[in-house]
Each structure stands twice: as C-alpha cells, then as structure tokens.
KEGUSE-628128 format. One record per residue: residue in one letter; x, y, z of N, C-alpha, C in turn. Coordinates in steps of 0.05 Angstrom, whole numbers, plus 5000, padded with zeros to 4 digits. Layout:
BEGIN
AXYZXYZXYZ ...
END
This chain:
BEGIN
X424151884707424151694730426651514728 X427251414706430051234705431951424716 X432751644705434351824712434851824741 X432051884758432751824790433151614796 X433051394792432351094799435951094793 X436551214764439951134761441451384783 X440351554790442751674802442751754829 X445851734842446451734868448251914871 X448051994901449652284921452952114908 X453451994910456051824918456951554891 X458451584878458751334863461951224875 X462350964878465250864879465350684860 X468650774843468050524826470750354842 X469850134842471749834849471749834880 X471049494891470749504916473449404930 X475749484923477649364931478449514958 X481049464970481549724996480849934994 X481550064980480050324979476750384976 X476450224952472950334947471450164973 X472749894979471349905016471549995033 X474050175037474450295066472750525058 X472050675041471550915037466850855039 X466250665031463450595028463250525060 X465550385074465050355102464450585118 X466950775112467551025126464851245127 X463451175094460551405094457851275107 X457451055118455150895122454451115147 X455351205175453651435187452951665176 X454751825148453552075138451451985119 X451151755109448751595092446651615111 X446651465139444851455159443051715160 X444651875164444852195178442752315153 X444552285137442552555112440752325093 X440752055092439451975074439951905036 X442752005044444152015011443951775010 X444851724980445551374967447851344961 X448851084958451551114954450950864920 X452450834910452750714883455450564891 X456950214897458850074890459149994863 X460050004846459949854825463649714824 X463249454818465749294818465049084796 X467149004777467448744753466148514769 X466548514786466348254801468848184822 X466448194853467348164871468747994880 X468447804873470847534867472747534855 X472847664839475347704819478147814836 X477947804864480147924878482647734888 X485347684875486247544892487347494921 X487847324927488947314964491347534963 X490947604980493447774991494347845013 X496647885027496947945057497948235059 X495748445074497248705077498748715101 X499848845097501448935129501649225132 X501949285156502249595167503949665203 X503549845211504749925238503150075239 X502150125262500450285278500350335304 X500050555322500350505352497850405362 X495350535351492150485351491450275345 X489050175354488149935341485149975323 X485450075301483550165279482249965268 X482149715265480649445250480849265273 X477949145274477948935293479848735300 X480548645314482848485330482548295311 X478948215301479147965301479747895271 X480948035258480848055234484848125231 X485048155253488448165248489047845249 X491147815225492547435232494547435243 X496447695256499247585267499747895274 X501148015293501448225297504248205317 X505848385309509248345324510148555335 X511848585362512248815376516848815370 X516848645354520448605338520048605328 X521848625303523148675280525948605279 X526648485252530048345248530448555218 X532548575214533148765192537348575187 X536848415168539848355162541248265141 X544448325139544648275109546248015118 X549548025107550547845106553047895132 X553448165146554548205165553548285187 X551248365186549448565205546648355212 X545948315234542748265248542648415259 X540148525259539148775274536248715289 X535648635308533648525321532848795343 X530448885336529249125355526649135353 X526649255380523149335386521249565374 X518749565370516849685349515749885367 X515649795393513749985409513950325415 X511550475414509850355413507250215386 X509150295363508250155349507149795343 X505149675342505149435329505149435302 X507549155293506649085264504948865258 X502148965243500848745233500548685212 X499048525206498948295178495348165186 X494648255158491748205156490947995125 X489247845127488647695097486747835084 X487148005057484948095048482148045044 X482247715037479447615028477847695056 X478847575079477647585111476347935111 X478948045107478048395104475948425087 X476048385057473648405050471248385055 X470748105056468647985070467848055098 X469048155112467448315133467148505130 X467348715108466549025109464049045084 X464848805068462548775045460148705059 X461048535083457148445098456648625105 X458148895121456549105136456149305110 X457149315084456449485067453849385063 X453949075049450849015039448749055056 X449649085075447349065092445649335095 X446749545081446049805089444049835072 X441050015071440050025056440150355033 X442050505044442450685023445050615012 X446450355014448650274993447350044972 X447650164942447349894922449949844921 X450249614912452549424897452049244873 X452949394855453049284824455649154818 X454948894809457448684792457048844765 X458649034753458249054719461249204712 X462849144697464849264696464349524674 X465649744696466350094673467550104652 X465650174640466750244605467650454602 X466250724609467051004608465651114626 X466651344634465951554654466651814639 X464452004644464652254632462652454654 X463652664650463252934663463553164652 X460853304661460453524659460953684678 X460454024677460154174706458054084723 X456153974716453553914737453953604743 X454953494728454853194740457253034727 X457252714735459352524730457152324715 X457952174693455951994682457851724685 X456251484687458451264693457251064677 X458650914653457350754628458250544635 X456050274636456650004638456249864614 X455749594606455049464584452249534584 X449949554606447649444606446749744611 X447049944629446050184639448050374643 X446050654657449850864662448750964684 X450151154696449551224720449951494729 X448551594748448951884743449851974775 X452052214780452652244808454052624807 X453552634832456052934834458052834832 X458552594850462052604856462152294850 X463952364842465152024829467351934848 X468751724859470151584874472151374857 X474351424834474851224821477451094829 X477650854840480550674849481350474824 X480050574805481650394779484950474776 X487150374783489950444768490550384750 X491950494735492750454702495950414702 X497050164702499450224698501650294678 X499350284662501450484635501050854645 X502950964655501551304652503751464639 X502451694622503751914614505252094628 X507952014639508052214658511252364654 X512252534658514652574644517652514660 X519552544646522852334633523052454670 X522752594679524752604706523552444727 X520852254724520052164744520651884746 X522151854767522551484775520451394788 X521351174771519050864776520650544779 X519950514803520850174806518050134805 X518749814814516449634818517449404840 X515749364860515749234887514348994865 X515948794865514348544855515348274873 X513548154884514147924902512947724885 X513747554906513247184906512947074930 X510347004937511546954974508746684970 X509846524996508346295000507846255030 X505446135041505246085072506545825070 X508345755083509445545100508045375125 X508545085129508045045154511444775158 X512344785175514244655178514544465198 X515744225196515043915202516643955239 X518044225240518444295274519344525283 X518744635308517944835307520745065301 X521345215283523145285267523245605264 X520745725277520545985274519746125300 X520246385303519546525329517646745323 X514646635333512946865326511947105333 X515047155344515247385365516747615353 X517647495328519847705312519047645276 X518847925269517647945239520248025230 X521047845210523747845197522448085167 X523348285179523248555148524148495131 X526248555137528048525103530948315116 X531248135101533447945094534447995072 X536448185071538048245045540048085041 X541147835045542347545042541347435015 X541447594996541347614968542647704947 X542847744920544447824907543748204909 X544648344899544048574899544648764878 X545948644862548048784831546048954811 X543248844811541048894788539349054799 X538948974829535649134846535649084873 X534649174883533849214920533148924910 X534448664930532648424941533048434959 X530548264970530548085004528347965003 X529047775021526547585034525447705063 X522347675063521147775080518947605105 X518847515124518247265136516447375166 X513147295166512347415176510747045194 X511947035213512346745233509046825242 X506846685239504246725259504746565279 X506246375282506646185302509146015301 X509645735318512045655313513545465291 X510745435273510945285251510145395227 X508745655233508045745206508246015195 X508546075171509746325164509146425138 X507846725129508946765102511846835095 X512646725074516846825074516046875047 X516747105030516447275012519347265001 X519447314970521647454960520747724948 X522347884948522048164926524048324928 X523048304897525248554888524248854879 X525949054885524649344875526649334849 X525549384832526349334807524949514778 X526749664763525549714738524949484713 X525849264718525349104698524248844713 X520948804712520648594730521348354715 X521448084731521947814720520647664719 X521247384708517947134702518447084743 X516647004745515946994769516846694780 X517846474754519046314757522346324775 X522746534763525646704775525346634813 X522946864811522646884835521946514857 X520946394846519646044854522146094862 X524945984845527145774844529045954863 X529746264869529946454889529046364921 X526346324917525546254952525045924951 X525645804942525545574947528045514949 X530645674943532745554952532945654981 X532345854990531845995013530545815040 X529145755026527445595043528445255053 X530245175025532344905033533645005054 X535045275046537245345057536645355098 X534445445093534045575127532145435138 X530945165128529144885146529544745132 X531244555121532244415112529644305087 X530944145064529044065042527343885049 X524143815044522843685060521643735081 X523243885091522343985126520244195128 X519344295101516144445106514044365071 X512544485081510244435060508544735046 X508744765026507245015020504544955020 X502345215038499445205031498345405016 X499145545011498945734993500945944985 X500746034962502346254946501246454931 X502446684944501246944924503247084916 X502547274892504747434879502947654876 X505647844876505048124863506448314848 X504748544839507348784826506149014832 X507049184847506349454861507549714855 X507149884849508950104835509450364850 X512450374843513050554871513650744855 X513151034848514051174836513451454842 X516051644838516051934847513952084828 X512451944816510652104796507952224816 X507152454814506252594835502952514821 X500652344825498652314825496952424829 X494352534808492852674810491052644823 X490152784843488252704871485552694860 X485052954844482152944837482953104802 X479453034795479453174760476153254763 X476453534767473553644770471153504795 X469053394780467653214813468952864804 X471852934797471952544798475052574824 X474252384841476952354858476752054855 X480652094857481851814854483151744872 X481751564885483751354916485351164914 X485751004931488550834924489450854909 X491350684904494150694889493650874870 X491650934857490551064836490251464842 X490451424867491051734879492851814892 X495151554885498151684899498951514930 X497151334944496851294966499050984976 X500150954947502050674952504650874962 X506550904976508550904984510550924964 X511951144967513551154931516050954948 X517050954959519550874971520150554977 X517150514993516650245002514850024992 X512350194980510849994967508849984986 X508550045012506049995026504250195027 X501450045024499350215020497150225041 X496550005049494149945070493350275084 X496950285099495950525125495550755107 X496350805090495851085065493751105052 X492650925047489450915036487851055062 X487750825090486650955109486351225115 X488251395111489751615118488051785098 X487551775075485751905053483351885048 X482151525067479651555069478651755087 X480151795116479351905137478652195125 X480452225106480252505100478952595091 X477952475065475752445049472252415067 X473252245088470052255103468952495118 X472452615133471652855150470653105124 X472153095103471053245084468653235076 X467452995069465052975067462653065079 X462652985109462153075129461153335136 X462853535140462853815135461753935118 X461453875093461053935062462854105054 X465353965052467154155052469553995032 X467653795013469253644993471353804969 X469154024965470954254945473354294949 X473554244972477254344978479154134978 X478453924965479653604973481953734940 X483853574945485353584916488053664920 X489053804937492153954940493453784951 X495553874944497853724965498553894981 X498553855008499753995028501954065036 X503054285044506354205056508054025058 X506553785080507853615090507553375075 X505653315047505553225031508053135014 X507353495004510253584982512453454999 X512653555024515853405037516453135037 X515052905046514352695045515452615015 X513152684990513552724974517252684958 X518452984971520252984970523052824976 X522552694994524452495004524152264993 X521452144989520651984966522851954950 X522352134935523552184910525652144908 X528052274925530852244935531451914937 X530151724957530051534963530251364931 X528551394926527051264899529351334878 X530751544874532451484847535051404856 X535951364886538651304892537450974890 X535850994889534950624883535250484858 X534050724849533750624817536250624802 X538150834818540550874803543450724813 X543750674840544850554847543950244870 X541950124860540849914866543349644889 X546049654880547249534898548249614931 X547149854931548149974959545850074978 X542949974963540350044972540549995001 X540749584999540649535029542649655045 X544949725045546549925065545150065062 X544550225062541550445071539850365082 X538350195073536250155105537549985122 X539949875126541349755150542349965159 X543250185151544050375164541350455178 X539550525173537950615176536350595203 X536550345209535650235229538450065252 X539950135241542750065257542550395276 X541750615268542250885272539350995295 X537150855286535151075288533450845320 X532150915332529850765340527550655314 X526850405323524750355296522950515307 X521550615322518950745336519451005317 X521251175315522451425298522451335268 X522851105253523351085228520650985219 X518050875237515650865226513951055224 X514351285248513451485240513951655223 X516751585213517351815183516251695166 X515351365160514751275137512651295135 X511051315163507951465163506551745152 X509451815154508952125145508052285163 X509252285190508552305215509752555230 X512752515224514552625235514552935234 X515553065255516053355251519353315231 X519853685225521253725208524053665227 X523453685250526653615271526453395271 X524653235273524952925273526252815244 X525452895224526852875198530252915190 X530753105210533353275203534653055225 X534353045243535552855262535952535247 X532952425237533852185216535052205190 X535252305182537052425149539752435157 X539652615181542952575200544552325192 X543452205203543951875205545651775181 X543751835150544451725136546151865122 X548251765094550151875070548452155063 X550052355081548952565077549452745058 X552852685038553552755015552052744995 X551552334998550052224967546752294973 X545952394992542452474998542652784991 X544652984993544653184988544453244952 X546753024952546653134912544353014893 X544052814912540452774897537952954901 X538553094922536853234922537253464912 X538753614902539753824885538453734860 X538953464854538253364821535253284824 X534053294838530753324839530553574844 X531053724852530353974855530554144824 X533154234807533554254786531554154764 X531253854770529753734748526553844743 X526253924769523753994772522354234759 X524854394756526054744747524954704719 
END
C-alpha cells in the first residue's frame, strides 16, 4: 500500500518555468485519464525575482500577467541607432514571481496534482520504473520530468561555452525620461575588448524601466563590476539624482554549443537542463514553451517513446548556434558589429523568426547573406571538422 500511495503516472522535479509550464500543460490529460502527477520542489519560495522576456506573434499567457509589451526596438553602438518595428511580432516582458503564482494556484488546485516541498537527493532507474529519494520518503513513477541544471558538465574540448551574466535594476525617474514605446535591445556603448557588452532597457512607462547590464563572457565577474558599470550609465543618461532604484536582480545563464541530453531511459530533462536556453542569446522562456508543447502533444497520443532526437531543423539551428557562439568566444570585440549588422540588413520580423527557430532554409540563406560571409564560412568548416 505505501508503494501505491508513493507512486505516480508523472513525476516533475522543480517547479520553476519549466516544471510549471509542463504540470500546467498536463492538467486536461490528468482530467481525461485520471493519472497523478507528483511536483516535488526544495522550496517554492526559494525562487528569485526575475524578468523574462520573449517575441511572439500569438498571444499564449494571459494579457494580464504581461508587465510591458513593445511593437520597436533600438539596437546601437557608438555610430549606429537603429530604431525598427517588431510586427508582426510583439516583445514582452513578464515578472516571474506574478508567473509563478498564477500557474501554482491553478496547479494546487487540481486534485490529481501533489506538491511536495522536500529537496532530491537521488534518482534512480530501472527498465520498469524511475525511483525518486528525498530526506524523509522516495517515490516511484514511469517517467520522470527532471529541470535540475548542473553547471559543472562533462562535456568535451570542442564545445563553447559563454555565460550571459547581468545586473539590472527597475528604475523610476524624477521626469518623464523614457519612451515606452521603444525596448532599447542592446546598447553596445560599452567597452568591448574582453566580451559582448551592452545595456539593455525595457521603459513600462514614462518614468519607469528595467536597464540591465550584461556581458557574454567566459570569465564571469564580482557583480560589483557590474553595480559601478550601470550606475555610471544611468548618471550618464538621467542625470545623478534624477532616478531611484526599486529593485535589482542578477543573473548567470549559460549559453553553450554543448548539445544536451534530451532524455536518459524513462528520465527527460526540460529547461535549461534539456538544452532549451538559447546557445547564442541566452533566452529561454519561448524554448521551454516550445518543448513543453511537445512533450504534452506527446503525451497525449501515447507516443512519449519517441521524445529524445534531435530533429533536422534542430541539428541546423543547433548548427548556427555554434558558429555564432565561437566567433564570440573567440573574437569578442567585433560581436556587436554583428548584430548591428544584423539588423541594419534584415527586417526584425525575419531575424526573430530565425532566433525562434522558425525560419525556412531560404529564409536562412537570405539572412546569413547579410552577414561576414568569409568569417561565418571558416567557422563553420572548423565546427564541422571538429566534430569529425
């Protein structure tokens, strides 16, 4: 009897973006057949603030849960502003805790989802099942769901790895100083000798704003670096005095051509933990989505067995990744001329759908056009080789 009492159709471990979108996504096939689902998270509080952002043409998450959403975009360094339209894409910006908290009420609320506070000790599997060990009990499932990332991984000498690490703070300013009509991307009006920088400035209104620093970087820094960075930024462009910080969050995100293992027998791994952060950019929100959906229609069907490959258009994706990612790593002062070219060249409506992973293979060849097609060619010979 413990045995049934401990075990469920479904385990997720960690309720973060992923292990919520994915407990959200199964609540009608729960309805439907009656399965259980198993959350287990360290503790649901333990999450800090964060602001995601994405582009989308759809509107997939309630309105009311978006904080700022922009139909421009500014892209500039120290010779170039580039001010253009998204449509029909929008860019939004969402607060995680708000996200959480509304997908955790409709989870709790369900009666074939538990939610356990106990943090995973070990997980082990057999052919017939997944066992999941806490301090206090363990747990028994077919399929396991695990979004734990490890940022130490074994992975070998040809794969590049930066790291997307910010510093950003909400602003409110003493007049009105910003236009919340235009999401400033990247401000590369920074040094550039060591790593991709820029400041990043997302206006909800005429006084208030998150303005971010980050750098893509192999060697991250004290985060103090980053304070004395955007606070001169911030003298610089509303004078000292002239605003007030209400909050500040930081992060470190890892962008890397290392190809992530989707699944290991009945255990699959989502977010960042299954590859779903953006090797190039760092964004994850719309790529998690994109693997839950997939994961649910799979589910769905009963047709999970086949979850695990990379697809064609994967591998390709994949592939450019990679390209992207070591002309960064290797030549870090000429990054931002690349995405100013980039968007000096392309429609933004065309360059979000490639980062979507959207694009046909002519749509690709037409944007690659665009760019240093010498220095994108010989990198890609040397990923290719390396791979050999």
């Amino acid at each position: 009897m413990a045995k049934r009492d401990n075990y469920f159709d479904y385990i997720i471990v960690g309720a973060g973006l992923s292990g919520i979108s994915l407990a959200h996504r199964l609540i009608p096939h729960l309805q439907n057949t009656g399965k259980r689902l198993l959350l287990l998270d360290r503790g649901l509080d333990s999450y800090p603030e964060r602001t995601w952002s994405f582009w989308e043409a759809a509107d997939s998450i309630p309105s009311s849960l978006i904080e700022a959403n922009w139909l421009q975009i500014r892209i500039l360094d120290e010779t170039v502003n580039i001010q253009t339209p998204t449509a029909p894409y929008h860019y939004k910006s969402i607060r995680s805790t708000r996200w959480r908290a509304h997908y955790l009420q409709i989870i709790a609320a369900q009666t074939q989802i538990t939610i356990i506070e106990e943090a995973v000790l070990d997980i082990q599997q057999t052919l017939d099942e997944v066992s999941v060990h806490t301090a206090t009990s363990s747990y028994q499932t077919l399929h396991l769901f695990d979004s734990r990332f490890a940022p130490v991984l074994d992975i070998p000498d040809y794969v590049t790895t930066l790291w997307q690490q910010f510093y950003g703070c909400y602003i409110r300013t003493k007049y009105a100083a910003l236009d919340p009509n235009t999401a400033v991307l990247m401000d590369f009006r920074a040094s550039q000798q060591e790593h991709i920088a820029f400041f990043y400035m997302l206006p909800s209104d005429s006084h208030t704003a998150l303005v971010e620093y980050t750098l893509f970087t192999d060697r991250p820094k004290e985060f103090s670096y980053f304070k004395r960075q955007l606070s001169d930024y911030l003298d610089q462009h509303f004078g000292h005095g002239n605003y007030e910080i209400i909050r500040e969050e930081e992060g470190n995100i890892p962008m890397s051509s290392y190809r992530f293992p989707r699944r290991d027998g009945r255990i699959f791994y989502i977010g960042t933990a299954g590859g779903c952060t953006k090797p190039s950019t760092g964004y994850t929100f719309y790529y998690v989505q994109q693997q839950i959906h997939e994961l649910g229609r799979l589910i769905e069907k009963g047709y999970l067995n086949t979850y695990g490959r990379y697809s064609w258009p994967m591998r390709r994706f994949h592939f450019y990744d990679s390209i992207l990612l070591q002309i960064l790593s290797e030549q870090p002062h000429i990054g931002h001329t690349i995405f100013v070219r980039l968007f000096r060249r392309n429609p933004t409506s065309r360059i979000f759908k490639f980062l979507n992973n959207d694009t046909t293979l002519w749509e690709e060849i037409k944007l690659f056009s665009t760019l240093p097609i010498g220095l994108f060619s010989r990198y890609a010979m040397r990923i290719l080789f390396k791979h050999r």
